[in-house]
N, C-alpha and C positions, 0 to 999 in steps of 0.2 A: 413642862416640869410636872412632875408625877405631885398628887396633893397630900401630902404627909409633910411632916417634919422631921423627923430620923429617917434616917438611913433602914429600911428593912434587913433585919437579919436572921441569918439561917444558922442555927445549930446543927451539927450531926448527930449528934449526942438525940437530937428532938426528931430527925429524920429517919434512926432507924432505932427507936426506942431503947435508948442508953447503951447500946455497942460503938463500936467504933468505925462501922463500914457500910456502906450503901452502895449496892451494883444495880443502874437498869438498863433495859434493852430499850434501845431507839429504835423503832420502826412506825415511822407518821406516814403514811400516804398522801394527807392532803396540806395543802400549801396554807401557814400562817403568816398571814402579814404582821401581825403587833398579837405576841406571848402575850396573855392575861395576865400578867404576874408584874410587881414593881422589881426597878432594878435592887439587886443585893448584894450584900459583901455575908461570905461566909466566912468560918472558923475551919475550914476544914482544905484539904489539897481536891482536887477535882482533875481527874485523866481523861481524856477523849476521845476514843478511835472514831471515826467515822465512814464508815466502809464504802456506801454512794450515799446521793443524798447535798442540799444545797444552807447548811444554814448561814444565816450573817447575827453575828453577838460583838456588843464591845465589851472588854477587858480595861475596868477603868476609860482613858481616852483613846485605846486603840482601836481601832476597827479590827475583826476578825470576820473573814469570807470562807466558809470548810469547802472543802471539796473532796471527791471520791481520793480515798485514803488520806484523811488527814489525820493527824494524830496532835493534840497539844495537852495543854494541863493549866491551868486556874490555881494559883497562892493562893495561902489563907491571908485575908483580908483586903482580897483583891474588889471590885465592883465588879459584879456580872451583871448583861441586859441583853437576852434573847430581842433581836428583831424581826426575826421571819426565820421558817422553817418549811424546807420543801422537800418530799419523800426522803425522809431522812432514814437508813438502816447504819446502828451503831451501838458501841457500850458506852456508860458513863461507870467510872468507879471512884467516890469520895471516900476518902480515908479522913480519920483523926489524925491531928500532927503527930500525937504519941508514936504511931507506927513509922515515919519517916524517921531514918535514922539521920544525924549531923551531918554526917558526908554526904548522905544524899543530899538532903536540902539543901545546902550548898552551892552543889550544885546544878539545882534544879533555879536557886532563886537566882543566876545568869542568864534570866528567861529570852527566851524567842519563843513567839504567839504561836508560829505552825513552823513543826519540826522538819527539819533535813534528815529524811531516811532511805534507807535503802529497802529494798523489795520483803527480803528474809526477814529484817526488825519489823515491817508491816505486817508479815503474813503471820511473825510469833506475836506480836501484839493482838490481833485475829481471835488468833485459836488460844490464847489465854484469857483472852475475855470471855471468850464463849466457855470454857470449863470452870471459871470463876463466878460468871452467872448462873450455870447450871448449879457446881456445888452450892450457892449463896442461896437458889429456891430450894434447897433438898434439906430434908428435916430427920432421913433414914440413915445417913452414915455416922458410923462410929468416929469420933474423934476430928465431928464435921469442919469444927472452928481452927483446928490447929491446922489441916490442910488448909482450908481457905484461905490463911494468912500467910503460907508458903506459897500457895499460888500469886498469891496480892505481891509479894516479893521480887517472885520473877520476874511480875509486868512492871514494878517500878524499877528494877533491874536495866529492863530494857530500857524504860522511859530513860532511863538518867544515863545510858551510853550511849542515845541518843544527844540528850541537851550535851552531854560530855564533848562528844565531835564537834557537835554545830562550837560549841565553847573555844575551845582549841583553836579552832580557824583564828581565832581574835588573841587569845593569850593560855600563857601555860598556867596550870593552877600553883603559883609559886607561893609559899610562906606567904606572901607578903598580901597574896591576892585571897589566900587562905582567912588570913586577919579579920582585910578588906571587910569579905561577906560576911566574918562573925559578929565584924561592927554595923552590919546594913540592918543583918537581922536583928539584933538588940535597939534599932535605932527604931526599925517600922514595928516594935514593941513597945518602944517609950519616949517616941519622940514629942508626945504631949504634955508628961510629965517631968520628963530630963532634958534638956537642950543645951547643956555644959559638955564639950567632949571630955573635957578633964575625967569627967566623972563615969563616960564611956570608956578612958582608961583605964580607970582603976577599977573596973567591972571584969575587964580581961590582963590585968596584972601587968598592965605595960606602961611608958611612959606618954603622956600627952604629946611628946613631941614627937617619939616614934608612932605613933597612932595616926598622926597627920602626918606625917613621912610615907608609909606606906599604903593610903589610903589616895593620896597625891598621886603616887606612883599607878595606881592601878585604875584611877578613877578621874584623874585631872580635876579633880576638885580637895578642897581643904576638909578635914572633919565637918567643922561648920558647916559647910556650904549642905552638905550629903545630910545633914540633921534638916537642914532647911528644908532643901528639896522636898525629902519627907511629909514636912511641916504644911507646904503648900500642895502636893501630893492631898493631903486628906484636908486641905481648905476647898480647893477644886472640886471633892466627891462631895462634901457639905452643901456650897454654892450651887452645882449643877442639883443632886438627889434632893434638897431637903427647902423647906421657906422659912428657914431661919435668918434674920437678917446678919449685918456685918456684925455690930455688935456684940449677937448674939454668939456668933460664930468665931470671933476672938478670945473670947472669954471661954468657951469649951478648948479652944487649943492653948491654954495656959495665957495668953495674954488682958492681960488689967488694962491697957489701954489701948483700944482698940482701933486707933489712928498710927498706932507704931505699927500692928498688923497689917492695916492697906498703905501702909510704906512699904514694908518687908513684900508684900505681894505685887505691888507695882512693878517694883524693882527687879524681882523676877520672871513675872510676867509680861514685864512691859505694858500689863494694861491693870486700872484699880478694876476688884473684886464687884465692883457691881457690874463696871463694862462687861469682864469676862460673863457673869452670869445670864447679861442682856445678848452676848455673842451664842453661847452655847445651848438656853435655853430656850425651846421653843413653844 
């Protein structure tokens, strides 16, 4: 376990000196085992092509392996942790959420870690990064920011009829699934301060019981439960990233007693909050 107590985090806002966009070229030739950096949770979406090249990074508890033509993307408020990087040639582009339109994120937040594409979305994802990088170092064109952000479009363009397919395979984006995601996203926004659905109701003008109706339907779990999740979701990045005890870590996710919390977390994880940390921590 890394020696901090929070969680490190990354603004974009601080990464590309108060815009809202950061593009770099990857090209490492030599192989790292352990990134010098602690893991982080950003504020911003993160794209990744990766043309050749070997890294392994987890997302939160996933493992992620790139390989020659990967393509994926990073939510905001996800945990990132580079493990190794071997001759890596590729682009990264961070956006501010600002620029993600509703629809998009949406559908982007039905994530799969490494994308199902086809040849042509690989080769346009490619060659829009590379004219996006180059506009982004250039300081001679006229009306340089308005194109740049019309390029940045068409690669999230791509990106999102990409997660769109892979999406499909599993289910249609019906009303209901539509809801679904507006209540995910407001949940992984306030599920430390709100953990009533009632009150995730009446934020999207519906009823509590259609809210659990349609959230059943598309997710096999209760309102509740999907607040929970969440809830333990960022008990887990707390436990593993940070040395703050259980206590302590109750009481930052709204709970006063801190024994009701390693109920709530047993019960989901099948193991108390200290085992998992002794499990995952090394």
């Amino acid at each position: 376990m890394s020696n901090f107590t929070v969680l490190q985090k990354r603004y974009i806002s601080e990464a590309c000196e108060g815009k809202f966009i950061w593009v770099g070229h990857l090209n490492q030739t030599k192989k790292y085992d352990s990134i010098p950096f602690y893991p982080h949770i950003g504020d911003y979406y993160l794209f990744s092509i990766i043309e050749h090249g070997i890294c392994d990074l987890y997302v939160d508890f996933n493992k992620v392996t790139t390989e020659d033509g990967f393509m994926g993307y990073v939510l905001p408020g996800e945990v990132m942790h580079f493990t190794s990087i071997e001759n890596i040639e590729g682009y990264v582009v961070c956006l501010d959420k600002v620029l993600i339109d509703d629809n998009i994120a949406n559908i982007l937040s039905d994530r799969e870690y490494n994308l199902t594409k086809n040849q042509l979305q690989l080769k346009e994802g490619i060659e829009i990064c590379k004219l996006i990088y180059s506009r982004y170092q250039s300081t001679n064109c006229v009306n340089n920011d308005q194109v740049l952000l019309r390029m940045i479009d068409t690669l999230i363009s791509i990106f999102a009829e990409i997660a769109s397919c892979n999406n499909s395979e599993n289910r249609t984006m019906t009303r209901s699934c539509i809801l679904t995601n507006q209540f995910r996203k407001l949940v992984v926004d306030n599920a430390i301060d709100i953990k009533s659905p009632s009150v995730y109701a009446s934020m999207m003008n519906i009823s509590s019981i259609y809210l659990n109706e349609v959230v059943k339907k598309c997710t096999g779990m209760s309102s509740s439960e999907v607040i929970q999740e969440q809830i333990i979701l960022v008990a887990k990045r707390m436990l593993y990233h940070s040395n703050k005890n259980i206590k302590e870590i109750a009481h930052e996710l709204g709970y006063d007693d801190h024994t009701y919390f390693t109920r709530l977390f047993t019960k989901k994880c099948k193991v108390t909050p200290t085992k998992f940390r002794q499990m995952y921590v090394k």
